[in-house]
C-alpha positions as CSV (number, residue, x, y, z in Angstrom):
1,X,193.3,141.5,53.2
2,X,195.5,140.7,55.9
3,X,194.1,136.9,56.1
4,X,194.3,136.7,52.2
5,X,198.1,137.8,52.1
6,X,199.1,135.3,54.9
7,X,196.9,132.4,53.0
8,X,198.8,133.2,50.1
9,X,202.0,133.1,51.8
10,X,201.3,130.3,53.2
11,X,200.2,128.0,50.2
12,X,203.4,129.3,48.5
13,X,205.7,128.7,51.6
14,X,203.7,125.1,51.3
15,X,204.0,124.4,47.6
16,X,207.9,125.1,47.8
17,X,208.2,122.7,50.4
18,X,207.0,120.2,48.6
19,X,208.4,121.1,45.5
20,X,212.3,120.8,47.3
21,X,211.2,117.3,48.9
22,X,210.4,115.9,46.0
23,X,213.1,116.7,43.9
24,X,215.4,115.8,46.8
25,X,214.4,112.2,46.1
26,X,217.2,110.7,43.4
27,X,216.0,109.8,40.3
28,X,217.4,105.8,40.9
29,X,215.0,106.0,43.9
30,X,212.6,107.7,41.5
31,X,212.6,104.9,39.6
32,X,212.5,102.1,42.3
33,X,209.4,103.6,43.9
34,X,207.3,104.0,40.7
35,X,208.5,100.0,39.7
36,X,207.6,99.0,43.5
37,X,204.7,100.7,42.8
38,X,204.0,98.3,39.4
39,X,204.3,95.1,42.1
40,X,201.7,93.3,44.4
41,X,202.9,92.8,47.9
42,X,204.0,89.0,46.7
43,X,206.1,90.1,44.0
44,X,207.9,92.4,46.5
45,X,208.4,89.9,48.7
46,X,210.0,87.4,46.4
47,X,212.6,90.1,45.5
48,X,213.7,91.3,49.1
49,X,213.6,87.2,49.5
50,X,216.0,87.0,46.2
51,X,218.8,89.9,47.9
52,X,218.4,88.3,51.4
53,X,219.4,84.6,49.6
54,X,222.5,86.2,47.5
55,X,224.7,83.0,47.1
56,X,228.0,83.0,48.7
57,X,230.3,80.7,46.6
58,X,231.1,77.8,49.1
59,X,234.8,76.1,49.3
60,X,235.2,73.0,51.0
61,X,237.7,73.0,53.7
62,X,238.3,69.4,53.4
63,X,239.0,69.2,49.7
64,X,240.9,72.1,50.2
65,X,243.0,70.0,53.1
66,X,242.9,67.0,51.2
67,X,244.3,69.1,47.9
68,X,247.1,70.4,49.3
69,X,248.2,66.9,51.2
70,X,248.7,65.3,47.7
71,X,250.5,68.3,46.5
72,X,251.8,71.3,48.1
73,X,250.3,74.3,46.1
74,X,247.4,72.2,44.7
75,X,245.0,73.1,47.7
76,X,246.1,77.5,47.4
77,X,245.2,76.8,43.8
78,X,241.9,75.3,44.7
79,X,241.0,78.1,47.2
80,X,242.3,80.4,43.9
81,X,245.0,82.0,46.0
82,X,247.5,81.7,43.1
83,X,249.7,83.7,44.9
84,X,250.4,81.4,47.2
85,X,251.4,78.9,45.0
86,X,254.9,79.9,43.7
87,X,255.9,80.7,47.8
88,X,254.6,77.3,49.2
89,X,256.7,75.8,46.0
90,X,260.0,77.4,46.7
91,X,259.8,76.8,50.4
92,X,259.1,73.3,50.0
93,X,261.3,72.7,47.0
94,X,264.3,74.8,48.9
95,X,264.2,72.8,51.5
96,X,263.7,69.7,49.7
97,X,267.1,70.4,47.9
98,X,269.1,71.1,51.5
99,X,267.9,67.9,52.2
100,X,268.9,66.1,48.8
101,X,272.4,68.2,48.9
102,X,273.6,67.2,52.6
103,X,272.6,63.7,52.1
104,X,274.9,63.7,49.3
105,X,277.8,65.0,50.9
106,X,276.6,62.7,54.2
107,X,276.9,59.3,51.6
108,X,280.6,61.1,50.6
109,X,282.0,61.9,53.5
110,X,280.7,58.4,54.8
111,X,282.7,56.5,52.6
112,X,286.0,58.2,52.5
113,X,285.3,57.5,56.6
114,X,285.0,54.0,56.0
115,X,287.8,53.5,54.0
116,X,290.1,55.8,56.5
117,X,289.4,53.0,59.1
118,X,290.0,50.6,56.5
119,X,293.7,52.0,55.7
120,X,292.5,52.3,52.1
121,X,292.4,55.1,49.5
122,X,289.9,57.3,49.5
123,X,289.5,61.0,47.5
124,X,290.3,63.5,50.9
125,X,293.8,61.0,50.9
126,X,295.9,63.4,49.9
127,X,295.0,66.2,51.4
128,X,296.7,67.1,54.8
129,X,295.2,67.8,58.5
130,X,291.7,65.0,57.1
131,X,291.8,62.5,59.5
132,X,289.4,59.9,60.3
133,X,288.2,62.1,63.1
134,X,287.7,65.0,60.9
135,X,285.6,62.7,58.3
136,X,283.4,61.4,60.9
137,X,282.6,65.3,62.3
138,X,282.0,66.2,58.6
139,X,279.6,63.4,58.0
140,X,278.2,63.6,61.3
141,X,277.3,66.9,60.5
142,X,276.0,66.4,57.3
143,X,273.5,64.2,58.6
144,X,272.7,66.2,61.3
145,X,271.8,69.3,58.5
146,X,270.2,66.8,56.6
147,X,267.5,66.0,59.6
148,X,266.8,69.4,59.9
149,X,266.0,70.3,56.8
150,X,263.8,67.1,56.6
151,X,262.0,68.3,59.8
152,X,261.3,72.0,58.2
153,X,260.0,71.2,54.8
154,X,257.7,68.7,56.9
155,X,256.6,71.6,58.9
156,X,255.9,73.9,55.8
157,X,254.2,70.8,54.0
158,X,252.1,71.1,57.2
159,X,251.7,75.1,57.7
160,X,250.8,75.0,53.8
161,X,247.6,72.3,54.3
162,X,246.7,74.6,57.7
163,X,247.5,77.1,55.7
164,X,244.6,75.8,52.8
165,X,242.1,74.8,55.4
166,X,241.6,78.2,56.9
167,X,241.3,80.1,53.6
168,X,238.6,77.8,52.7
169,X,236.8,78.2,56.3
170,X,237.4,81.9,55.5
171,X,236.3,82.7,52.5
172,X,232.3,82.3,52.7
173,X,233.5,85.6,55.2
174,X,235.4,87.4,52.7
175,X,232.8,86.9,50.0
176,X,230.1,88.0,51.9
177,X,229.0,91.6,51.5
178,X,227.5,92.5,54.6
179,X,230.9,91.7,56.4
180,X,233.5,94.0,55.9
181,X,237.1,95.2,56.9
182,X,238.1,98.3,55.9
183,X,240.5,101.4,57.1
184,X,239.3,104.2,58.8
185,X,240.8,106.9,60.5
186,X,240.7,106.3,64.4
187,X,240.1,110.2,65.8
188,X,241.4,110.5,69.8
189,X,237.7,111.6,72.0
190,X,239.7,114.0,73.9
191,X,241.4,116.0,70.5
192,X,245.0,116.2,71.9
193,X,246.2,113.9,69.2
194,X,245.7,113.5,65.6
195,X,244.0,111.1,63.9
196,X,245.2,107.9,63.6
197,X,244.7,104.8,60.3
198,X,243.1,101.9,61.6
199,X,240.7,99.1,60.5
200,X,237.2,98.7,61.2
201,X,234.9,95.3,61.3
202,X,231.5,96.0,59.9
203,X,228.8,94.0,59.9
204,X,225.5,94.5,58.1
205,X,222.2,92.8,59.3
């Protein structure tokens, strides 16, 4: 009687078991098994074959370069940060228009110079303390501010093709799924200080 109770017992103790681990299985997995089941070993080796070749949409660096040397902005567009676009515009067209405004006052301040050492009229004649001394500082330093603002829209025209050129060597790493940064919080090993935000660089092979 003894042996009959504990058989009992134990075929219920099994059948309960296996009752939990199967329903422990989710029904998506459920699913996936009873289709893997449908497939020969060549079919399923086609699809893990078909996730392991996901395509990555490729930009070329060069055209990207080469985009953005013909026209500030046009090689951001082409990597589709649009964002970019209106920043590497203003800071190109601002300092395009320092350049544009100094060598204006440069060509003004030049001539009324000239004409000073000339002993003829000029538009700063009649007002007092404007030598020719004075002239040739202001258009001195007209020029001057007009050479550096040349030299810094050269150097954004440059940071903005860089600038191009490594978004499009970056993004085959940004669009790939198995590589990822995200935040996590950073917790101290000893537990005298709180956790802390970070990031984290995952990668998935």
């Amino acid at each position: 009687m003894r042996r009959l109770l504990f058989f009992c017992t134990l075929l219920m103790f099994h059948l309960t078991f296996a009752q939990v681990k199967q329903d422990s299985v989710p029904v998506s997995q459920k699913e996936e098994l009873s289709i893997m089941e449908n497939k020969s070993p060549e079919e399923i080796a086609q699809e893990i074959e078909k996730v392991n070749k996901r395509k990555i949409e490729t930009i070329s660096p060069t055209k990207a370069g080469l985009y953005s040397a013909i026209l500030p902005g046009l090689g951001q567009m082409y990597n589709r940060k649009y964002w970019k676009i209106p920043i590497v515009w203003g800071a190109v067209g601002t300092g395009v228009g320092i350049a544009i405004w100094n060598q204006n006052q440069y060509n003004r301040y030049r001539k009324a110079f000239v004409a000073s050492l000339n002993g003829q009229e000029h538009e700063f004649s009649n007002i007092p303390g404007v030598t020719s001394q004075v002239l040739g500082n202001i258009q001195d330093k007209s020029k001057r501010q007009r050479d550096y603002a040349i030299a810094i829209t050269g150097l954004i025209y440059v940071l903005g093709i860089i600038d191009a050129v490594v978004d499009a060597h970056l993004a085959p790493m940004k669009a790939d799924p198995d590589l990822a940064l995200s935040p996590v919080l950073i917790y101290d090993q000893s537990e005298t200080k709180p956790a802390t935000p970070g990031l984290a660089l995952r990668f998935k092979f």
